[in-house]
VOPAGU-2260 file (C-alpha; in pm, 1 decimal, decimal comma):
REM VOPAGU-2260
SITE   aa  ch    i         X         Y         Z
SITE  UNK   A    0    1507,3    -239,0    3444,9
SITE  UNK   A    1    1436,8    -237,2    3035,9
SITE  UNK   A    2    1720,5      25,7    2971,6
SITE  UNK   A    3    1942,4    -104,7    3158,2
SITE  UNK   A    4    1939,1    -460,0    3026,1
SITE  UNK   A    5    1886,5    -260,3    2659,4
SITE  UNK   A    6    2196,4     -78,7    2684,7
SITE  UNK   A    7    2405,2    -418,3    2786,1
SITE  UNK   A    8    2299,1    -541,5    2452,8
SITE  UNK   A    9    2475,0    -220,2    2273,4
SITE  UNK   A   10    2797,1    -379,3    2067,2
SITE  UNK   A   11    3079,8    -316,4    2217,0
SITE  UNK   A   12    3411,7    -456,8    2278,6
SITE  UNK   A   13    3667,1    -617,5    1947,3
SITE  UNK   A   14    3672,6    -912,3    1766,0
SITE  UNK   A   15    3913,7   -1230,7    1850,1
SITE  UNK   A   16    4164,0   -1321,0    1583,2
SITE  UNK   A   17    4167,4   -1605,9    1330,7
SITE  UNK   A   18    3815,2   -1685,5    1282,4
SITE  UNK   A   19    3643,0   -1638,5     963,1
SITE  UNK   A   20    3438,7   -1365,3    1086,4
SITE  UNK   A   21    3721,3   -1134,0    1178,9
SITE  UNK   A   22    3740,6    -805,3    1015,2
SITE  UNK   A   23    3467,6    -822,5     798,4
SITE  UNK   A   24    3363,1    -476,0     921,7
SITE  UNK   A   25    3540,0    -316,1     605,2
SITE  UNK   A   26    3286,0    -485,1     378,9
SITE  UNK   A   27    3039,6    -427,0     561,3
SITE  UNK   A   28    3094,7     -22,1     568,7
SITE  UNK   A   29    3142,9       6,6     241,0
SITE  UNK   A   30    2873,6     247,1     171,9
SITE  UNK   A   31    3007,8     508,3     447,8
SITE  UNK   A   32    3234,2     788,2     260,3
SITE  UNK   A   33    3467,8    1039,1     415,3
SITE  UNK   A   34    3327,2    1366,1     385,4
SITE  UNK   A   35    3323,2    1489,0     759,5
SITE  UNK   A   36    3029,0    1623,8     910,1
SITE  UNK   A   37    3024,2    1976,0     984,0
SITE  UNK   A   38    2747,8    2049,7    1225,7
SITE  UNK   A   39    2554,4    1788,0    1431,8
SITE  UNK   A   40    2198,1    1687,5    1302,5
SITE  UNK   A   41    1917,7    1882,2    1500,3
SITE  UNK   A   42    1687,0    1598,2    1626,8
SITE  UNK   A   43    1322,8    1682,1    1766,7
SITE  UNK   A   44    1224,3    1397,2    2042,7
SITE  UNK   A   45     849,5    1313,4    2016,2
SITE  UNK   A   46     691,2    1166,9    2330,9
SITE  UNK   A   47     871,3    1042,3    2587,7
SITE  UNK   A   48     614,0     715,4    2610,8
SITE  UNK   A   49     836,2     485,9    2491,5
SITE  UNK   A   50    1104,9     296,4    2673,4
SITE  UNK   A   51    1355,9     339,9    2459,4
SITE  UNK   A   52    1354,9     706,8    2454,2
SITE  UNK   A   53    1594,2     664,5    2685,9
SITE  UNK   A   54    1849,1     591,4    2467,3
SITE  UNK   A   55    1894,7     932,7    2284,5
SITE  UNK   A   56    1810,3    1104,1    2650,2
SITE  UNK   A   57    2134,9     911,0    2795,3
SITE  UNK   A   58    2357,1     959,5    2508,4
SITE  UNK   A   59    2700,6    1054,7    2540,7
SITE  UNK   A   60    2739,7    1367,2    2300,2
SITE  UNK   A   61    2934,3    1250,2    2036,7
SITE  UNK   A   62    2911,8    1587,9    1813,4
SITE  UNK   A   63    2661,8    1430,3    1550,4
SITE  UNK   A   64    2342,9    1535,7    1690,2
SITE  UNK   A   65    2175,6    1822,6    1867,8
SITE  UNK   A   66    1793,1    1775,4    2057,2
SITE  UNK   A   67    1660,1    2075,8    1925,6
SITE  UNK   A   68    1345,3    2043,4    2107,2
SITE  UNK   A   69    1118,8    1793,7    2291,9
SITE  UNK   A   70     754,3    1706,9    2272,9
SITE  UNK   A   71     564,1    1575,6    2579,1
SITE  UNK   A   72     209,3    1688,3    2772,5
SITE  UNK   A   73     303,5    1521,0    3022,2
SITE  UNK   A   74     489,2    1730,6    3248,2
SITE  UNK   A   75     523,2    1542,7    3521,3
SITE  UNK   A   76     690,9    1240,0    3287,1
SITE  UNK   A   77     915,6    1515,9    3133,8
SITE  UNK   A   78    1056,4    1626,1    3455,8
SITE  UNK   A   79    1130,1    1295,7    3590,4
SITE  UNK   A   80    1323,3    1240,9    3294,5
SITE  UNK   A   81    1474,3    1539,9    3300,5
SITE  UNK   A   82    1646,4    1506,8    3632,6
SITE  UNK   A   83    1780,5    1134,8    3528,1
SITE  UNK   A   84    1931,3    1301,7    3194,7
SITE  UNK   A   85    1988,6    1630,0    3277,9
SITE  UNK   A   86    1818,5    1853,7    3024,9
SITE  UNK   A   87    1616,1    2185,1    3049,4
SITE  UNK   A   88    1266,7    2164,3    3086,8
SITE  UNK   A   89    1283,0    2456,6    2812,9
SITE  UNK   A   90    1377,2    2196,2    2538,8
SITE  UNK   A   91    1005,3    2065,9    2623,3
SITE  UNK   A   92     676,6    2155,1    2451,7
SITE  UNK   A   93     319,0    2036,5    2473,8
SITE  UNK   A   94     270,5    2025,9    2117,1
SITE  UNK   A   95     462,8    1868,8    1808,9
SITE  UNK   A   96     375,7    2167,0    1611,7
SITE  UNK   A   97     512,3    2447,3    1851,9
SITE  UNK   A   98     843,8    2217,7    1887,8
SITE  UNK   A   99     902,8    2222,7    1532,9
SITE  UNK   A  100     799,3    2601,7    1466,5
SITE  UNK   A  101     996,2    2706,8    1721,5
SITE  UNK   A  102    1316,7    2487,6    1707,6
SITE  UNK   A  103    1315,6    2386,9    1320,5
SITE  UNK   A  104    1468,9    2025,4    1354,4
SITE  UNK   A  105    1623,9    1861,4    1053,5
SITE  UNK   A  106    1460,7    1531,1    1133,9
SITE  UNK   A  107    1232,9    1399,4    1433,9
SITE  UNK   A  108    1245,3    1085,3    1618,3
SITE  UNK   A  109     888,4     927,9    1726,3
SITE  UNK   A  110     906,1     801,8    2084,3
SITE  UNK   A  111     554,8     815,9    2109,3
SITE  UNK   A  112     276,7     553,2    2039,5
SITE  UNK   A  113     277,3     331,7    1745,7
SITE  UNK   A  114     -62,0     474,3    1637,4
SITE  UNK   A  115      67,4     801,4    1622,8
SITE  UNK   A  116     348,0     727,0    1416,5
SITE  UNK   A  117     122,6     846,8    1134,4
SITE  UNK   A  118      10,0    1173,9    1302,7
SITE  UNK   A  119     401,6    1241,7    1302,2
SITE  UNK   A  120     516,0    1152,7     909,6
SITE  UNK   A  121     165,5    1342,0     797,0
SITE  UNK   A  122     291,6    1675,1     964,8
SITE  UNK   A  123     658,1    1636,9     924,4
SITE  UNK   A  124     732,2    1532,1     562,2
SITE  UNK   A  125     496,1    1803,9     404,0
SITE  UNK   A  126     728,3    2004,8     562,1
SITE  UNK   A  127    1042,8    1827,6     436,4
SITE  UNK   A  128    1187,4    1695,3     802,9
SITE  UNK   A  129    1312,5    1305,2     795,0
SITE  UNK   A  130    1169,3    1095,1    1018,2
SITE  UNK   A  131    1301,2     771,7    1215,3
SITE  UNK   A  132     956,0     608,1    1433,6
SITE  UNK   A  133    1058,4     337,9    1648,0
SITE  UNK   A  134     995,9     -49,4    1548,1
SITE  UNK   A  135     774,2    -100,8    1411,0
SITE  UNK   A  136     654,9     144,4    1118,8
SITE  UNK   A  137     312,5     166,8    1167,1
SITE  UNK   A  138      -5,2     -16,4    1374,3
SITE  UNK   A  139    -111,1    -146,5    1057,4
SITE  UNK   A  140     -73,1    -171,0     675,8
SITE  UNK   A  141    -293,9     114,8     653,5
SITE  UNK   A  142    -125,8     292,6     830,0
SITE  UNK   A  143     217,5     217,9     699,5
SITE  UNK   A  144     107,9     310,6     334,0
SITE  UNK   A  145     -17,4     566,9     454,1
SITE  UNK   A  146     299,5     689,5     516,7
SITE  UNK   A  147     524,4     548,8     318,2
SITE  UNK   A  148     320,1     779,3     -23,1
SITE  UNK   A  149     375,2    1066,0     224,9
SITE  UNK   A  150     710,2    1007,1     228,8
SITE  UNK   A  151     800,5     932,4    -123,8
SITE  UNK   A  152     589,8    1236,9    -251,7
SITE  UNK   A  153     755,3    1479,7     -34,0
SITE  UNK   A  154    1150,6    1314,0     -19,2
SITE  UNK   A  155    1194,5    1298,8     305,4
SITE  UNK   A  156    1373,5     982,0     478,6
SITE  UNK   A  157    1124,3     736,9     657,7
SITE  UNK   A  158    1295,5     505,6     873,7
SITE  UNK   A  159    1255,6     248,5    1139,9
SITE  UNK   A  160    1469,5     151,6    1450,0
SITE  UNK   A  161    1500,1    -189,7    1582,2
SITE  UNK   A  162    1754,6    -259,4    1871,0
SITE  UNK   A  163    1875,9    -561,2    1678,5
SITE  UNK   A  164    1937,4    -366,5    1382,7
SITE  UNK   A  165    2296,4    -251,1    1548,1
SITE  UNK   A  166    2402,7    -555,5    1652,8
SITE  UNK   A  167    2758,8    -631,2    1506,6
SITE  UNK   A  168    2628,9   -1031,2    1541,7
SITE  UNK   A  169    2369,3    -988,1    1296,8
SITE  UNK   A  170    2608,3    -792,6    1029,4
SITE  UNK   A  171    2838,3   -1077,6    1099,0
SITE  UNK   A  172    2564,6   -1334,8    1021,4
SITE  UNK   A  173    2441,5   -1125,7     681,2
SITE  UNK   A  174    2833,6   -1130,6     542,8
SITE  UNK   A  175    2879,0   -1494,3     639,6
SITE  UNK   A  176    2552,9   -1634,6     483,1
SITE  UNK   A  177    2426,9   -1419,6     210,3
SITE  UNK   A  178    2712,9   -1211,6     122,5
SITE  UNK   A  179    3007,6   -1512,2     116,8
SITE  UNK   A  180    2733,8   -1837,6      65,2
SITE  UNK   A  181    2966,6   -1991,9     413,0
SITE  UNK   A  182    2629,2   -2198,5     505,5
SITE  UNK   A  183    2497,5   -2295,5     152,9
SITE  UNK   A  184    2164,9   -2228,0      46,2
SITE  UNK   A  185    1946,8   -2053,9     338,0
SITE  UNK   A  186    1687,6   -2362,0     490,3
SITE  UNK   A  187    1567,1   -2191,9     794,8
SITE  UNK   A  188    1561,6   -1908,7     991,3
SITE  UNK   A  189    1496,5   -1883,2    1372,2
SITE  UNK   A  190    1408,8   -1589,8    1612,1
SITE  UNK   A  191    1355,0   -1607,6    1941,6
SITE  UNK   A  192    1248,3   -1254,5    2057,3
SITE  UNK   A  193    1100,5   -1128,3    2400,9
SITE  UNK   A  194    1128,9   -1161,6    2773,7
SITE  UNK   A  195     900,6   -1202,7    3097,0
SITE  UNK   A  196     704,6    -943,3    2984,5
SITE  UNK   A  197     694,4    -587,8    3011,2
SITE  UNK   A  198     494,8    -599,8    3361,3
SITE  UNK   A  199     736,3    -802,5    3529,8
SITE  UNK   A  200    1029,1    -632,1    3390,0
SITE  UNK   A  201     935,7    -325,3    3542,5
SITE  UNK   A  202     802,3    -131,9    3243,8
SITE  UNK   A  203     688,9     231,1    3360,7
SITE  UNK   A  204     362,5     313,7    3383,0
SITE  UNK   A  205     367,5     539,5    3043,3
SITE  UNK   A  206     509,1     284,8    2856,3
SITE  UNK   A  207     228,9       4,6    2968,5
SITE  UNK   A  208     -52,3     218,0    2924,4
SITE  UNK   A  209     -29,7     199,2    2556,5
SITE  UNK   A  210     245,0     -80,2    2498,2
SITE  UNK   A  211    -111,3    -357,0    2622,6
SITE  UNK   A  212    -361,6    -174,0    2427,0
SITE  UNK   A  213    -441,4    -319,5    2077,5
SITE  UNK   A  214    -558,8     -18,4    1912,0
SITE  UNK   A  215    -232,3     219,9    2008,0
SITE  UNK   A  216       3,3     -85,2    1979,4
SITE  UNK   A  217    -171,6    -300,0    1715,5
SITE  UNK   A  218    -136,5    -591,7    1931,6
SITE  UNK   A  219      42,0    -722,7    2189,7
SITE  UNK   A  220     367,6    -932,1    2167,9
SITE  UNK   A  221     294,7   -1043,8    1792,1
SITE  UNK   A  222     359,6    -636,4    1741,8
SITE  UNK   A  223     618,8    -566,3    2006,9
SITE  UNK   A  224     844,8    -900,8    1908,8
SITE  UNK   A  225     680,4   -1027,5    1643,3
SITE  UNK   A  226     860,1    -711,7    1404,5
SITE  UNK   A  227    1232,1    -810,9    1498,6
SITE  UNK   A  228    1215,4   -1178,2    1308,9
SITE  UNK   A  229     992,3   -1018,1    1042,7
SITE  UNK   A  230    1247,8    -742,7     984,9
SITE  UNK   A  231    1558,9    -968,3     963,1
SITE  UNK   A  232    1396,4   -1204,1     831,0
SITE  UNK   A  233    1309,8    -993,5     529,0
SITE  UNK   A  234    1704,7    -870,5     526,5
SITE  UNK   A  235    1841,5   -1231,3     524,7
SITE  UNK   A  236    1592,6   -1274,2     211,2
SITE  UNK   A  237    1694,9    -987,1      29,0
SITE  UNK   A  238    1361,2    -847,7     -15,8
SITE  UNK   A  239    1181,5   -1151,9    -112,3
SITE  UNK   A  240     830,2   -1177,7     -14,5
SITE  UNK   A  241     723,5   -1502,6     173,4
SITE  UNK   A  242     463,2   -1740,9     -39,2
SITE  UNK   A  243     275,9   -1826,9     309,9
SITE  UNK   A  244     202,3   -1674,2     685,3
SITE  UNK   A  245     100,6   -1895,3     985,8
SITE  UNK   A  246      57,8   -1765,0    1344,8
SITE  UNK   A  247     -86,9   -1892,1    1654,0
SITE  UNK   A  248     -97,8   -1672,1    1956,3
SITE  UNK   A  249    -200,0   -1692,1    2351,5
SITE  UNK   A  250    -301,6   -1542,6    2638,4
SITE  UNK   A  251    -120,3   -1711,2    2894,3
SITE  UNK   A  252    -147,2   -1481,1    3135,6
SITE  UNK   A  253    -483,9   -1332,8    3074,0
SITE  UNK   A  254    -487,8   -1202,4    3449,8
SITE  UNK   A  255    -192,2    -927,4    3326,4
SITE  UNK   A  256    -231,6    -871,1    2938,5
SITE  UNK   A  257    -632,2    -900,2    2896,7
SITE  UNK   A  258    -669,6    -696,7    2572,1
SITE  UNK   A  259    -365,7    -840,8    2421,1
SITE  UNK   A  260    -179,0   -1154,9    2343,4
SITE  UNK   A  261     113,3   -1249,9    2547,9
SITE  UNK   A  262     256,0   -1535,5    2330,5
SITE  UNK   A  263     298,5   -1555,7    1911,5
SITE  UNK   A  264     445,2   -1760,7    1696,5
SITE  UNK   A  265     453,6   -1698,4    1289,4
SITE  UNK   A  266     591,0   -1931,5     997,8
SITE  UNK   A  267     677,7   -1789,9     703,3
SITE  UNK   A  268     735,6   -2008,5     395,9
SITE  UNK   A  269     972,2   -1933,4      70,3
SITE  UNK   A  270     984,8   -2177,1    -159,6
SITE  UNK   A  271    1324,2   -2377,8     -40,6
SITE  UNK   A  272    1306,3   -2159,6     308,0
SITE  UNK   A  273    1147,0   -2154,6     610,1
SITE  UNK   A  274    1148,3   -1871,8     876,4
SITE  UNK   A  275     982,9   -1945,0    1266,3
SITE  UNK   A  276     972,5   -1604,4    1488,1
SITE  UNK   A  277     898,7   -1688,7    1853,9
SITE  UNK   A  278     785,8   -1399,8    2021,8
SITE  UNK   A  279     725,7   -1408,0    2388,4
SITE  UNK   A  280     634,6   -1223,7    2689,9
SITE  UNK   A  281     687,3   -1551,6    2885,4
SITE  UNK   A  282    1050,3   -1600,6    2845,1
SITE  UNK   A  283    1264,3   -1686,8    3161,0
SITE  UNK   A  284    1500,0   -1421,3    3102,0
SITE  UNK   A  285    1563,2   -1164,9    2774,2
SITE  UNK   A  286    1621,0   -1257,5    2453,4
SITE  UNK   A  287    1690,3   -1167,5    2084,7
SITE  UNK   A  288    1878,7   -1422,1    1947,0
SITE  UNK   A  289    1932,6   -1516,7    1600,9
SITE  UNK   A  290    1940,9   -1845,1    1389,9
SITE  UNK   A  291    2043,3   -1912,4    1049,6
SITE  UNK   A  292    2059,1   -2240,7     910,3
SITE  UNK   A  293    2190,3   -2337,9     518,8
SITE  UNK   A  294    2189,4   -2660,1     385,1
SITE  UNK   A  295    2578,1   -2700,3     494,7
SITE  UNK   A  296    2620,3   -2473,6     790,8
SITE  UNK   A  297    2487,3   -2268,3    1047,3
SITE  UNK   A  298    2577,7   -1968,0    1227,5
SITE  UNK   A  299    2375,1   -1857,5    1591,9
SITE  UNK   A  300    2436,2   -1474,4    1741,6
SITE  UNK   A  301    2289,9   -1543,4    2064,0
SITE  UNK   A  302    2328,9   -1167,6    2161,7
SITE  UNK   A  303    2502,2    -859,5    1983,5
SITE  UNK   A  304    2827,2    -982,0    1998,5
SITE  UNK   A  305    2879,5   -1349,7    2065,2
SITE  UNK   A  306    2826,5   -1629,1    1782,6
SITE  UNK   A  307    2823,2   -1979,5    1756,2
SITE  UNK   A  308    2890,3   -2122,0    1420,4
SITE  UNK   A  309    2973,1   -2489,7    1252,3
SITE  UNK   A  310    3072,9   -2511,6     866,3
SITE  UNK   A  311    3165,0   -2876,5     907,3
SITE  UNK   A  312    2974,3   -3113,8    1094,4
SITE  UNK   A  313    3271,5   -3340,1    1167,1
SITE  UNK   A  314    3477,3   -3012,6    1261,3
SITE  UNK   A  315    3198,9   -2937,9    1543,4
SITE  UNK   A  316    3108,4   -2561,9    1569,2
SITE  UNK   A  317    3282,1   -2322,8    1702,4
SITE  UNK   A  318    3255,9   -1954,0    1899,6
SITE  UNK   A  319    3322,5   -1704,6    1698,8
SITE  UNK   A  320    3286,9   -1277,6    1835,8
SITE  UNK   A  321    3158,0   -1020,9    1589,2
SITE  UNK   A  322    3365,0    -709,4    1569,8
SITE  UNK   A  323    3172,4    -323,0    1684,6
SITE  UNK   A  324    2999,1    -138,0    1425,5
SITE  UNK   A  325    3198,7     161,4    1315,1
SITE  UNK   A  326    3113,8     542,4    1480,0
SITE  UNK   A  327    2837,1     572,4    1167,7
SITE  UNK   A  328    2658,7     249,2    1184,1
SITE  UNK   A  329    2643,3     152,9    1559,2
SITE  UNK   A  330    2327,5     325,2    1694,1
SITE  UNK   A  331    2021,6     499,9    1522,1
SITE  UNK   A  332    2106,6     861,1    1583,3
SITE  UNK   A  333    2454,0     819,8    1421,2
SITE  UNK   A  334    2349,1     628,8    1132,6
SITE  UNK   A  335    2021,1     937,2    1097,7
SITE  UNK   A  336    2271,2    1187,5    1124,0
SITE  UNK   A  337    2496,7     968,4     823,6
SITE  UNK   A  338    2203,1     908,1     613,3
SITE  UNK   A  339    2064,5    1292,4     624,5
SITE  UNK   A  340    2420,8    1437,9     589,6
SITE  UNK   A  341    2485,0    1233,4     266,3
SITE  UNK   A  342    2779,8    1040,7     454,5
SITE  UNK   A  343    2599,8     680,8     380,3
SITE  UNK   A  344    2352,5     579,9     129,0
SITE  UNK   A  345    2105,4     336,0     241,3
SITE  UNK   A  346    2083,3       0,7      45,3
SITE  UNK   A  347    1718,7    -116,7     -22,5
SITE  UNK   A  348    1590,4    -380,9     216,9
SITE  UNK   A  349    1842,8    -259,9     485,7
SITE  UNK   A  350    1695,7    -298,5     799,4
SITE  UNK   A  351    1598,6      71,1     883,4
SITE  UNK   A  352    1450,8     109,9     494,7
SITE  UNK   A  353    1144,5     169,9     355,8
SITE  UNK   A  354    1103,7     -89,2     179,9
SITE  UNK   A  355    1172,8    -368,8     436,7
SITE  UNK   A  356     963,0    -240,4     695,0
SITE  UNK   A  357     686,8    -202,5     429,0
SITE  UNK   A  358     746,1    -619,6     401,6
SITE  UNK   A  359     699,5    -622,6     753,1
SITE  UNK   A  360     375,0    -446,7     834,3
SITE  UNK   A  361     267,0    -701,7     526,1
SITE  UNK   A  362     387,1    -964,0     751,6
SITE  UNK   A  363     215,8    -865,6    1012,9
SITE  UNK   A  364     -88,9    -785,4     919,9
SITE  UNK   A  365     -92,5   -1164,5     764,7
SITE  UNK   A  366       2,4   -1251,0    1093,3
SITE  UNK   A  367    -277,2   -1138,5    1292,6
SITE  UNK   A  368    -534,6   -1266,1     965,6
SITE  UNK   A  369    -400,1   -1579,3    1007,9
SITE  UNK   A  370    -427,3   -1598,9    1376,4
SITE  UNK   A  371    -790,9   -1512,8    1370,2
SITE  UNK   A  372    -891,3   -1749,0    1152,9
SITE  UNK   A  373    -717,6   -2020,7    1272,7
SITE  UNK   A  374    -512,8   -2130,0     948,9
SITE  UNK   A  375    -258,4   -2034,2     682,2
SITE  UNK   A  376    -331,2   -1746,6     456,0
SITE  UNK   A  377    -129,1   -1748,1     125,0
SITE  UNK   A  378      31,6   -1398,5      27,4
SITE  UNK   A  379    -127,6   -1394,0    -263,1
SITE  UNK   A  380    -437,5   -1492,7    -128,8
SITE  UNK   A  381    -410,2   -1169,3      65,1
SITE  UNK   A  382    -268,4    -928,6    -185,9
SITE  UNK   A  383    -439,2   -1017,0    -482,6
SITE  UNK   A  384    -166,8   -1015,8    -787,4
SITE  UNK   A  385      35,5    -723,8    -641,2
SITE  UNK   A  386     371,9    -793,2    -841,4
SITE  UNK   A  387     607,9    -953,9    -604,5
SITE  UNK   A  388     909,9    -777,3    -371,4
């Protein structure tokens, strides 16, 4: 099943000794101060659509964060759930106003389409409650501008959760390449993102009713994979904007996926870098694994914890083990809860910012131009003379 291959790629587990990536953690953390948290975070759940809702559902309570309500017509899908986790059916409402008039949540989590991502941020911030949507920000640039002036005029927090963005591999990767310059000067970056698709996976019936349509998703795999590389890809560049998008997509399986696309690849181009993102539902197994190539070295984190890396070609590479996040950092709820409760101060481009994701929805959108037309578009092409990120 989804979750429970999702879950198995959760960091866990410590770091082996003597190897250049060992306790690096420190560094990494540096934002996080002391001050304890007093009283957990009241989270609001809406929709129960999406796969991954699971993961606050199934959550071990760790004392950071309290579902204050849930939103979800459908009863029947809020039952089921409710016997595999265990809550009341009183936490559930039919509407996302009653939930949060009733139960007052500090911030919301979107489980629910991606086109309603908007729907939530346009009632929420107004009203001053933070909101994390699940990758990626928006169905489309629209969309995610749409939101993001929402969100700036009324100071709330906008963020955006990606599984990948709490792997310990990938902090590893950032401190060894762009932090400490191990690999020289970035060349390229490689994502390969996806599975067998979300049919043969056994994705539930909720989830595929809007996770194949191109209006509620914005696309097929471009949107569902396509995001991860754009998101670290824009992380690894510190914000930079790329000069060029190229994409190519497929229906491969046209019999399964007939309104969407089912294979994408994208090339971005910086002037001395290159970034591929292979997004797939056509995979033989899953994957999200992670490239990064500099003109003396490379590292690989071929899942959350486990690394490959060479810094000498005569030396040969070598495995190397990221350490776990620490308690703040190491899943979306904690890190909400951290960010909210003044306990970490999010760095712009981080994964879950504004600002990157903003990049990203760019990205895509480019993405899907240039598919459609059947050739490169230039960024600037696109966005006029918009200064640059």
């Amino acid at each position: 099943m989804l979750f429970s291959f999702f879950l198995s790629a959760m960091p866990q587990g410590n770091a082996k000794e003597n190897h250049p990536g060992t306790k690096r953690m420190a560094h990494l953390n540096q934002h996080i101060t002391s001050d304890p948290v007093e009283k957990p975070l009241r989270i609001g759940v809406i929709g129960l659509v999406h796969a991954h809702v699971h993961w606050i559902l199934g959550r071990e309570d760790r004392g950071d964060i309290e579902i204050a309500g849930i939103v979800e017509p459908n009863r029947e899908l809020a039952q089921r759930y409710s016997e595999q986790h265990g809550y009341s059916m009183d936490l559930v409402f039919d509407t996302m106003e009653e939930m949060i008039e009733k139960t007052k949540p500090g911030a919301v989590t979107a489980f629910n389409t991606i086109y309603d991502h908007l729907k939530v941020v346009e009632y929420c911030a107004p009203r001053g409650i933070h909101v994390m949507v699940e990758k990626p920000l928006a169905v489309s640039l629209e969309h995610a501008r749409k939101m993001a002036d929402l969100a700036k005029k009324h100071g709330i927090q906008l963020l955006t959760n990606y599984e990948t963005t709490w792997y310990g591999s990938h902090k590893e990767a950032y401190q060894l390449a762009v932090r400490e310059h191990k690999l020289g000067d970035l060349r390229k970056l490689v994502f390969y993102t996806g599975h067998s698709g979300p049919i043969e996976i056994g994705c539930n019936e909720e989830f595929l009713e809007w996770l194949t349509d191109p209006v509620l998703n914005g696309g097929g795999v471009l949107t569902d994979f396509g995001c991860y590389g754009a998101n670290l890809a824009t992380w690894f560049m510190q914000g930079e904007t790329p000069r060029s998008v190229s994409c190519v997509t497929q229906q491969i399986k046209p019999h399964m996926y007939p309104d969407v696309e089912d294979e994408a690849i994208i090339i971005l181009t910086y002037p001395k870098t290159q970034v591929v993102i292979q997004a797939s539902w056509n995979w033989s197994h899953n994957r999200k694994e992670t490239e990064i190539y500099g003109t003396t070295g490379y590292v690989k984190c071929m899942n959350a914890l486990d690394m490959e890396m060479l810094l000498h070609e005569p030396d040969g590479p070598f495995e190397i083990k990221a350490d776990s996040m620490a308690e703040e950092v190491n899943d979306p709820f904690a890190y909400l809860a951290s960010i909210i409760n003044g306990k970490i101060l999010m760095q712009p481009y981080d994964l879950s910012s504004l600002e990157n994701n903003l990049i990203v929805n760019q990205i895509l959108e480019l993405a899907k131009y240039a598919a459609k037309e059947g050739r490169t578009i230039l960024w600037d092409e696109f966005f006029g003379n918009t200064p640059r990120q």
